[in-house]
C-alpha positions as CSV (number, residue, x, y, z in Angstrom):
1,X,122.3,126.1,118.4
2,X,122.0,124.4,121.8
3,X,124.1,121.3,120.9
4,X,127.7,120.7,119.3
5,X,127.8,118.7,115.9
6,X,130.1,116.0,117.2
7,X,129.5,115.3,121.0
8,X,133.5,114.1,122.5
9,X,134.0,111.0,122.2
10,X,136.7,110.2,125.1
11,X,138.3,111.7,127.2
12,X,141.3,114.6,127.6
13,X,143.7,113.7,126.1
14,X,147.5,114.4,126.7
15,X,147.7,116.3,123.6
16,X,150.6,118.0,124.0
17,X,152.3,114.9,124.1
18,X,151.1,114.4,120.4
19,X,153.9,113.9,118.0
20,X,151.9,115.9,115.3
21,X,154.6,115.1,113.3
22,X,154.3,111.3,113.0
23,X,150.5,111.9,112.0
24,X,152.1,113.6,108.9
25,X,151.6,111.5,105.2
26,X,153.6,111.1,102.5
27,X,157.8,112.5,103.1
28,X,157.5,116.0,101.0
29,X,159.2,115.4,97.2
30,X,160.6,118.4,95.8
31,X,158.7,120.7,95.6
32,X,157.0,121.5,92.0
33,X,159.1,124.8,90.1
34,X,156.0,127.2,91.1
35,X,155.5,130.5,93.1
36,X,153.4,128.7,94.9
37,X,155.7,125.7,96.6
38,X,159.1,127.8,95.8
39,X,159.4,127.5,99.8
40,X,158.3,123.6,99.9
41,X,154.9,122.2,99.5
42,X,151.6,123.4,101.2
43,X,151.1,122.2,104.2
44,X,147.5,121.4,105.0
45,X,146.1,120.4,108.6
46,X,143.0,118.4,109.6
47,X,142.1,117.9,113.0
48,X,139.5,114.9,113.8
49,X,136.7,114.4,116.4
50,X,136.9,110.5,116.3
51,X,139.6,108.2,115.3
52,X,140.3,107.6,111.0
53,X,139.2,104.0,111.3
54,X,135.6,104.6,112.6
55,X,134.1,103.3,108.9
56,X,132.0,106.3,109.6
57,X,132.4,110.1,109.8
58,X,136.0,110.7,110.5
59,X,137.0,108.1,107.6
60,X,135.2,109.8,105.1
61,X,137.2,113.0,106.0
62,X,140.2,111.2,106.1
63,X,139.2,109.5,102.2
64,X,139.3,113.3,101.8
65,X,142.2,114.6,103.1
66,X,144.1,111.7,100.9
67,X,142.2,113.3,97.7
68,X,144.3,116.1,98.3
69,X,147.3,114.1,98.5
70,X,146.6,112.4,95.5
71,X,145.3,115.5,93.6
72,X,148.3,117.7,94.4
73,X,151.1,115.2,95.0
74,X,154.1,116.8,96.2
75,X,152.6,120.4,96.5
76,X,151.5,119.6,99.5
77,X,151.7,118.2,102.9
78,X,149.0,116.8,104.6
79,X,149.1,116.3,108.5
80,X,146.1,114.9,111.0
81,X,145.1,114.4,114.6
82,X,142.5,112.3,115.4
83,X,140.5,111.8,118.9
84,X,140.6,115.7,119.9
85,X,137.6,116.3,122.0
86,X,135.5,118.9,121.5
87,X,136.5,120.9,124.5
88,X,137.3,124.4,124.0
89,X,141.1,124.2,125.9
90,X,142.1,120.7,124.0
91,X,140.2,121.7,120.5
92,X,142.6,125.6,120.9
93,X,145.7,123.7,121.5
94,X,145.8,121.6,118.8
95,X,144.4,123.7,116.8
96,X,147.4,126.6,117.3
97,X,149.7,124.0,117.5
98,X,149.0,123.5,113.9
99,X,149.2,126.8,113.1
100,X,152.3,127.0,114.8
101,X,153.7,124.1,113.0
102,X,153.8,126.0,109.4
103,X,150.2,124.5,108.2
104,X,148.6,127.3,106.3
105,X,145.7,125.4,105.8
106,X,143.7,124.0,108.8
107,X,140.6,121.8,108.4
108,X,138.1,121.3,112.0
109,X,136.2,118.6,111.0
110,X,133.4,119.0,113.9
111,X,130.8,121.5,115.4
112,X,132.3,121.6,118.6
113,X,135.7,123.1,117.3
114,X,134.1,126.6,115.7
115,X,134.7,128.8,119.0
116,X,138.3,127.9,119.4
117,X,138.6,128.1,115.7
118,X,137.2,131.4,115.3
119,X,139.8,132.2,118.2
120,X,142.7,130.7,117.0
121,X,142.7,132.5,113.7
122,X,142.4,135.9,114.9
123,X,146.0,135.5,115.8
124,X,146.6,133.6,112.9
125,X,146.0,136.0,110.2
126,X,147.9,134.6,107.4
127,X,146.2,130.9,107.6
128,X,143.5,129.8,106.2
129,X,140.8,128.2,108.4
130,X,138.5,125.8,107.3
131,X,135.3,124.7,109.5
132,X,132.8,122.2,108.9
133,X,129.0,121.9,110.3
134,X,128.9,125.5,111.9
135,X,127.9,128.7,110.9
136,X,130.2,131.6,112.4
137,X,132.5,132.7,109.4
138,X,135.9,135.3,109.7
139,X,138.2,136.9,106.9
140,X,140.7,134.0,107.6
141,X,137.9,131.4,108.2
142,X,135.4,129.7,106.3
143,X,132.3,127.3,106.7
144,X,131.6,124.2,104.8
145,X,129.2,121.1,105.5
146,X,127.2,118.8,102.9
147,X,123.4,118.2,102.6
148,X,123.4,114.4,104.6
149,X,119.5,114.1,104.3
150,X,119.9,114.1,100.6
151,X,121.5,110.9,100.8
152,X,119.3,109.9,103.6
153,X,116.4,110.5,101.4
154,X,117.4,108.4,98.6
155,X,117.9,105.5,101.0
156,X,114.3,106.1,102.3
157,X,113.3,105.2,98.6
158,X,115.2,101.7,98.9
159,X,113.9,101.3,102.4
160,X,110.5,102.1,101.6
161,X,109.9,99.3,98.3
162,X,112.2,96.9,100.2
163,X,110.9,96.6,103.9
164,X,108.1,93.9,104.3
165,X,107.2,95.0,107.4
166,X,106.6,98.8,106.6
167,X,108.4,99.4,109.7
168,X,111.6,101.4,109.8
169,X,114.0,102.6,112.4
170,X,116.8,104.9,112.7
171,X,119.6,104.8,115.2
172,X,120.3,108.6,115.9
173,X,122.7,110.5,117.6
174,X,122.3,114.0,119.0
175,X,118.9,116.0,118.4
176,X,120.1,118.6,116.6
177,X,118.7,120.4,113.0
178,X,120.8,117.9,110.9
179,X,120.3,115.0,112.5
180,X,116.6,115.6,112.2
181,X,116.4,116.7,108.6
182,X,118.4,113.2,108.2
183,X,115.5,111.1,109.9
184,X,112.7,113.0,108.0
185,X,114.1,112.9,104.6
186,X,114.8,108.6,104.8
187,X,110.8,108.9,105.9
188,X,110.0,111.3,103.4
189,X,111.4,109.1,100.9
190,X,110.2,105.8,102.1
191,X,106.7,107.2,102.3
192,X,107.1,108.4,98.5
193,X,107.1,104.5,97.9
194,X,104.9,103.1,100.4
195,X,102.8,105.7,102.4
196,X,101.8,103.5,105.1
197,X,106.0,103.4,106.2
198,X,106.9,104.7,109.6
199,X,110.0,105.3,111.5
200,X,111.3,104.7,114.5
201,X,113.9,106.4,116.3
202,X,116.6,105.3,119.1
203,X,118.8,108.2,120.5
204,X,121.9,107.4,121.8
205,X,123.0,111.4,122.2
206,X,126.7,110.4,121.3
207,X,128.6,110.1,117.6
208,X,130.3,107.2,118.6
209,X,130.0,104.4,120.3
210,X,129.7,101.0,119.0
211,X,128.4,99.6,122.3
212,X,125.0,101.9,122.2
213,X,124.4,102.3,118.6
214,X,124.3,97.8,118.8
215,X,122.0,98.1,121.8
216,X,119.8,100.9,119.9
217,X,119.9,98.5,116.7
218,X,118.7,95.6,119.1
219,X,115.9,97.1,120.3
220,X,114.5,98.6,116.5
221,X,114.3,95.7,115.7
222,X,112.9,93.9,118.8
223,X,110.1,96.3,117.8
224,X,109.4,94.5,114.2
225,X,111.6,97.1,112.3
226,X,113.1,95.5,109.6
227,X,115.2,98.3,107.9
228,X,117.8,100.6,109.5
229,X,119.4,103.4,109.2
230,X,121.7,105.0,111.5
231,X,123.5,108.9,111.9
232,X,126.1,107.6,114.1
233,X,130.2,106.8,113.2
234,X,130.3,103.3,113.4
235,X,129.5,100.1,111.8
236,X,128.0,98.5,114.8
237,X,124.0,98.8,113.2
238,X,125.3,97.4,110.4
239,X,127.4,94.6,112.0
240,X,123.9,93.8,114.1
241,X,121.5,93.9,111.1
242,X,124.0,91.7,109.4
243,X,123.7,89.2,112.5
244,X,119.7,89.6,112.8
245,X,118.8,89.0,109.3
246,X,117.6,92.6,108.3
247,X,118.7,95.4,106.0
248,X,120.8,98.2,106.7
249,X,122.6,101.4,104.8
250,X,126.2,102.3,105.7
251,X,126.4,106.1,107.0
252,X,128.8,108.8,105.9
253,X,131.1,105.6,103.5
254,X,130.6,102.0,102.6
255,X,130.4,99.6,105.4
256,X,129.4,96.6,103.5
257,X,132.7,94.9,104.7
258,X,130.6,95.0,107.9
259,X,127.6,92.9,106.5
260,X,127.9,91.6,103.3
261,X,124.2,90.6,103.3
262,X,122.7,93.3,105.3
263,X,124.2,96.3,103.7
264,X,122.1,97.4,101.0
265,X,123.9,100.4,100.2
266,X,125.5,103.6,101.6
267,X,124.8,107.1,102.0
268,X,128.7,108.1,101.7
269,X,129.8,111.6,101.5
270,X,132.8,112.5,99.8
271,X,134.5,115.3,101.1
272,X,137.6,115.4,98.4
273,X,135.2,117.5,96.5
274,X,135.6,120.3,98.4
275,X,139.1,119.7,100.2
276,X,140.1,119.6,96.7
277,X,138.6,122.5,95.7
278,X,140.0,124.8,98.3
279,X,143.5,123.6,99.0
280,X,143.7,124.3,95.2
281,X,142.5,127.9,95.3
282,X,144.9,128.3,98.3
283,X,147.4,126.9,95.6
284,X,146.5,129.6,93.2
285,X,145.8,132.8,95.0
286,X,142.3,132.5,94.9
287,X,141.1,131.4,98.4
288,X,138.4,133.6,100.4
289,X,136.1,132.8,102.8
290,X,133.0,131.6,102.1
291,X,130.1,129.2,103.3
292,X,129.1,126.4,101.2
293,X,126.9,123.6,101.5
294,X,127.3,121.1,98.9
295,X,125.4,118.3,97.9
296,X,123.6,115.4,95.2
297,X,124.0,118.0,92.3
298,X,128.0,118.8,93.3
299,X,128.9,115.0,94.0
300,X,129.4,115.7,97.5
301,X,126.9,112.8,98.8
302,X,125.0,110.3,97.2
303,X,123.5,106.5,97.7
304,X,125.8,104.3,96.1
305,X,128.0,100.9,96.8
306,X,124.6,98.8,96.1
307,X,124.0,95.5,97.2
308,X,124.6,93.0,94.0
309,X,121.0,91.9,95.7
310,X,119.0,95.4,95.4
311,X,116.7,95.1,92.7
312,X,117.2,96.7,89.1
313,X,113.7,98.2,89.6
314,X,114.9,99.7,93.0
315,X,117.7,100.9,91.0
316,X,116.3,102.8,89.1
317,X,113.5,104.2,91.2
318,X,116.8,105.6,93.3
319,X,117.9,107.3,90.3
320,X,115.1,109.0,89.1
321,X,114.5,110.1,92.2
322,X,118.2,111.5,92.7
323,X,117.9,113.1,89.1
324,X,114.6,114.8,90.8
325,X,116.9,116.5,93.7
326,X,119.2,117.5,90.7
327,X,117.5,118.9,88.6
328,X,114.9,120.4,90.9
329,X,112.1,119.0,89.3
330,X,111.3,116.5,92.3
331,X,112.3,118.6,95.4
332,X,112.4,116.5,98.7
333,X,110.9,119.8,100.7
334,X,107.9,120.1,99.0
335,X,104.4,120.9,100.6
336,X,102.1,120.2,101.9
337,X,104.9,118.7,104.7
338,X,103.1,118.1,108.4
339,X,104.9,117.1,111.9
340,X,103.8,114.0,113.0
341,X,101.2,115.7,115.0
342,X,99.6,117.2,112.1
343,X,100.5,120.1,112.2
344,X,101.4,121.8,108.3
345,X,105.0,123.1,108.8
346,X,105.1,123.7,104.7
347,X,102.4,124.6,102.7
348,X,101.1,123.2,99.2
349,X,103.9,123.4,96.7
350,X,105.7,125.6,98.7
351,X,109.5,124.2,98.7
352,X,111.7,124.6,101.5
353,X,114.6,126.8,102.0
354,X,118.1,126.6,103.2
355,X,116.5,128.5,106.5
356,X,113.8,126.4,107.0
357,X,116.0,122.9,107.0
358,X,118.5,124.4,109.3
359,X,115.7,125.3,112.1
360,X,114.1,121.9,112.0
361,X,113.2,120.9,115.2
362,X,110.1,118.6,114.3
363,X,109.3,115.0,113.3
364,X,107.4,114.3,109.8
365,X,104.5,112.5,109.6
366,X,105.6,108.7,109.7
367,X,107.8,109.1,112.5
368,X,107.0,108.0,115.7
369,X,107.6,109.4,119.2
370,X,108.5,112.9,120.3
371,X,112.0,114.8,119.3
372,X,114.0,114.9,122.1
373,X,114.2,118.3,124.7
């Protein structure tokens, strides 16, 4: 894989001036009468690419990390650091500096931070390491990461029956596999409503930053684009659709606090599913490494915090489409599938597996333009 899953996002900081400490939540309560917490409660670390008030990626994660908190109450102790680039020399030292601090339990919410994970817990035998997005798993570390484009499809479905225009644009971040899968399955699923749809595409090439996504959102719809959807961390695109008097979907959790009118609804991820989930078998005894990827049918990701606006008929196109991805009967990766040069890429009936959509490197038919070198 040529490019990390979260791009930094400023730069080096003075970590090791970090009080670590004051990033903690909740003072520890006594500790529950268990084998478990007879020393004190778990303590469980999360270490953040962006800052927890992005509206975006890093706030869902946060939203997760306080699931755990609420789940297990005084069992545990939660601590984060937000802002640590992806850089291999800051990522390691926080990352040990976790470890060092007592957490047995240390969440890397980013691409970028696999290496010095995967380093860090070869001297760290007796934690438990926890990565998201990558693919390089350990005895003592695991891999995690939920299936965005699901979400991104069903928005295609709203975005698709709603846009008068037929035109629709997506402000993107990085070209990588997921990012792609996420633009092809809103087109996939706005073309299952309206096959004339097609998508546009803005690259920004970072995660975060307010002041490019806005730009990028400007010039969609300078182009007639009259729907957007982003894979970026802030709530700029929605903040600017809001202003130009088009739709929008929050990304990664509900930014209709950004535009009231605009937002139609939000692809929003909830990673207390599986923070949950594993600080609990860490609880019990039970942890091992594992990779997972979690989506629609888990209650990992879904469309939801809908517009009072978005019509009842809409509504329930979403569903039945959603119930279609659960169930299997209605599979989003089902040929015949072409790139937007023709091309087939997956033949009739044939359904796409978990190796095919991680090596996308192609546009659908409906999107316009070339992917990115």
């Amino acid at each position: 894989m040529t490019f990390s899953r979260r791009t930094t996002l400023a730069a080096a900081l003075a970590l090791t001036a970090l009080g670590l400490a004051a990033c903690g939540k909740k003072d520890a309560a006594a500790p529950a009468a268990s084998a478990s917490t007879a020393a004190g409660p778990l303590k469980v670390g999360f270490i953040y690419v962006g800052p927890v008030g992005d509206a975006g990626w890093t706030f869902a994660h946060d939203a997760g990390r306080k699931a755990v908190e609420a789940k297990f109450g005084a069992r545990v102790k939660t601590t984060f650091v937000e802002n640590v680039p992806e850089s291999a020399a800051d990522a390691e030292r926080v990352i040990r500096d976790l470890a060092a601090q007592g957490n047995k339990v240390i969440f890397g919410t980013t691409f970028g931070y696999m290496e010095a994970m995967l380093k860090v817990a070869k001297d760290f035998p007796d934690v438990k390491f926890e990565h998201a997005t990558g693919y390089k798993t350990a005895a003592n570390l695991a891999q995690y990461d939920v299936r965005t484009y699901e979400g991104a499809y069903l928005a295609g479905v709203a975005a698709g029956e709603l846009s008068k225009s037929g035109k629709l644009g997506v402000v993107a971040s990085i070209a990588i596999p997921e990012v792609l899968r996420n633009i092809n399955a809103f087109t996939l699923g706005a073309r299952a409503m309206n096959p004339q749809a097609s998508t546009k595409v803005v690259w920004v090439n970072k995660w975060f930053d307010p002041g490019k996504e806005r730009e990028a959102a400007i010039t969609l719809i300078g182009q007639g684009v009259d729907v957007l959807m982003q894979n970026t961390d802030s709530a700029a695109v929605v903040q600017t659709a809001e202003e130009k008097g088009v739709y929008a979907f929050g990304w990664d959790s509900d930014m209709s606090k950004f535009g009231q009118k605009a937002h139609l609804a939000a692809s929003s991820i909830d990673w207390g599913v599986y923070y949950t989930q594993r600080v609990g078998a860490v609880l019990a005894g039970t942890w091992k490494s594992d990779t997972t990827w979690w989506g629609l049918k888990e209650g990992m990701i879904d469309l939801k915090h809908y517009n009072a606006s978005l019509p009842e008929d809409v509504q329930k196109h979403i569903a039945a489409k959603r119930q279609g991805v659960i169930d299997g009967s209605a599979p989003i990766w089902k040929g015949p599938i072409r790139d937007n040069n023709g091309k087939e890429v997956l033949g009739q009936d044939a359904v796409a597996d978990d190796k095919f959509l991680h090596e996308i490197k192609f546009y659908v038919e409906g999107v316009e333009g070339k992917v990115p070198g």
